[in-house]
C-alpha positions as CSV (number, residue, x, y, z in Angstrom):
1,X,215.4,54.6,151.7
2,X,213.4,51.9,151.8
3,X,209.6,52.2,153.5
4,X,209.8,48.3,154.2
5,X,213.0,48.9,156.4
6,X,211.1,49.9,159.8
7,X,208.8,46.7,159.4
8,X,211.3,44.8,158.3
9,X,213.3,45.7,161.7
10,X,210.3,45.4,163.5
11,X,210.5,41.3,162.6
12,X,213.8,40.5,163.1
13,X,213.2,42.0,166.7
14,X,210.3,39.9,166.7
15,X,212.3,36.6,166.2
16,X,215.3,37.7,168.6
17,X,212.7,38.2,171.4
18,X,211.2,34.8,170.2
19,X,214.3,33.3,170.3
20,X,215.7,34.5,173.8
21,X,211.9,34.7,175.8
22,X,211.7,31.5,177.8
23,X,208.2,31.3,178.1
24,X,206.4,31.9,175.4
25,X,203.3,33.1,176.9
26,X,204.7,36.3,178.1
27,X,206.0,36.4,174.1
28,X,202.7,35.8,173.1
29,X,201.4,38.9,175.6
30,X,204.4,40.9,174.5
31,X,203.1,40.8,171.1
32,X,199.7,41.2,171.2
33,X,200.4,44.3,174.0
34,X,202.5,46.2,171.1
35,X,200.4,45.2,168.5
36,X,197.7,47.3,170.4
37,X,200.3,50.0,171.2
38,X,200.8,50.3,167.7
39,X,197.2,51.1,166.7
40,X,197.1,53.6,169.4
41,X,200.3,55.4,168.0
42,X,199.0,55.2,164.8
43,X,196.1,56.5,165.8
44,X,197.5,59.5,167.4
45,X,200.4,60.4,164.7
46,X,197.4,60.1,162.1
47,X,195.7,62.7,163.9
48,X,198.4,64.9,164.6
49,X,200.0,64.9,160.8
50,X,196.3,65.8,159.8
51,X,196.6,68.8,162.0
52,X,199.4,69.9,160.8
53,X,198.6,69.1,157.5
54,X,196.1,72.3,157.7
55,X,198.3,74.1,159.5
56,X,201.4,73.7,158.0
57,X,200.3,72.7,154.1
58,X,201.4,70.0,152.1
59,X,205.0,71.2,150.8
60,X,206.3,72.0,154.5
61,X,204.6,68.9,156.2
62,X,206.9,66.3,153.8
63,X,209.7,68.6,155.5
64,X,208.8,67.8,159.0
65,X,207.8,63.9,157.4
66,X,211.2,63.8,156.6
67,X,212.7,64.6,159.7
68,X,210.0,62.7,161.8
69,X,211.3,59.4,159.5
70,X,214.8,60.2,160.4
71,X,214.1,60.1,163.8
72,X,211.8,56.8,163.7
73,X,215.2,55.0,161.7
74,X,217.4,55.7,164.3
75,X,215.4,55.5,167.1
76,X,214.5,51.8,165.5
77,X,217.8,51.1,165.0
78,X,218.7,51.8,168.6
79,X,216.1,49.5,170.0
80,X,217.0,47.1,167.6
81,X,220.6,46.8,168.7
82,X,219.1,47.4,172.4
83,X,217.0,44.2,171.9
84,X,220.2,41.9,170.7
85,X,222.3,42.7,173.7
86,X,219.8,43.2,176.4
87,X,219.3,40.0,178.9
88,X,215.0,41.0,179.5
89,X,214.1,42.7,175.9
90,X,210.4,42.4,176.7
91,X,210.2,46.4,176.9
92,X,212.0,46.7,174.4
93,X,210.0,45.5,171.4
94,X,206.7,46.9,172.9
95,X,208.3,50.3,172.0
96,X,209.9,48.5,168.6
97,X,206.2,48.4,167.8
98,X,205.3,52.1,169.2
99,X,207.2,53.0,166.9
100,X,206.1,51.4,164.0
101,X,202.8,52.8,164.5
102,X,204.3,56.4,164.5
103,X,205.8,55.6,161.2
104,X,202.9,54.2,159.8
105,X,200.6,57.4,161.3
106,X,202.8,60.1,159.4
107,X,201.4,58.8,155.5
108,X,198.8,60.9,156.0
109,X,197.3,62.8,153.0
């Protein structure tokens, strides 16, 4: 599976929310909010693989990497869908972002 897929949901969401927020300057603060919420989860996920990286070793961290990536697909998924049918989506893609940055924190090496 594709790396590209999580970012690649994380811009469709982008253009639903565009497409269904009225005013665009709570878009605008939408985005730039989960932009910064990304960094900080990236931030913290890079950490935390690090640790775990000495603790754990390389061979059983790409186990747990796995299983973390498994989570972050469906858990993107889910907001994805979450974000078509829901009326107020602004929560939504703030954590579609989160969770980008938690994705992009576990390529740690």
């Amino acid at each position: 599976m594709s790396k590209s897929k999580v970012f690649f949901l994380l811009l469709i969401s982008v253009i639903i929310y565009y497409c269904k927020e009225v005013n665009k300057k709570i878009f605008l603060e939408n985005v730039i909010f989960g932009i910064i919420l990304a960094f900080l989860s990236f931030s913290v996920f890079l950490i935390f693989f690090k640790v775990l990286l000495k603790i754990l070793g390389y061979k059983k961290l790409e186990k747990v990497r796995k299983i973390v990536y498994s989570f972050i697909l469906i858990i993107a998924f889910t907001l994805e869908i979450g974000i078509i049918l829901s009326k107020k989506p602004a929560d939504l893609i703030i954590n579609q972002f989160m969770i980008v940055g938690v994705f992009a924190g576990r390529f740690v090496k």
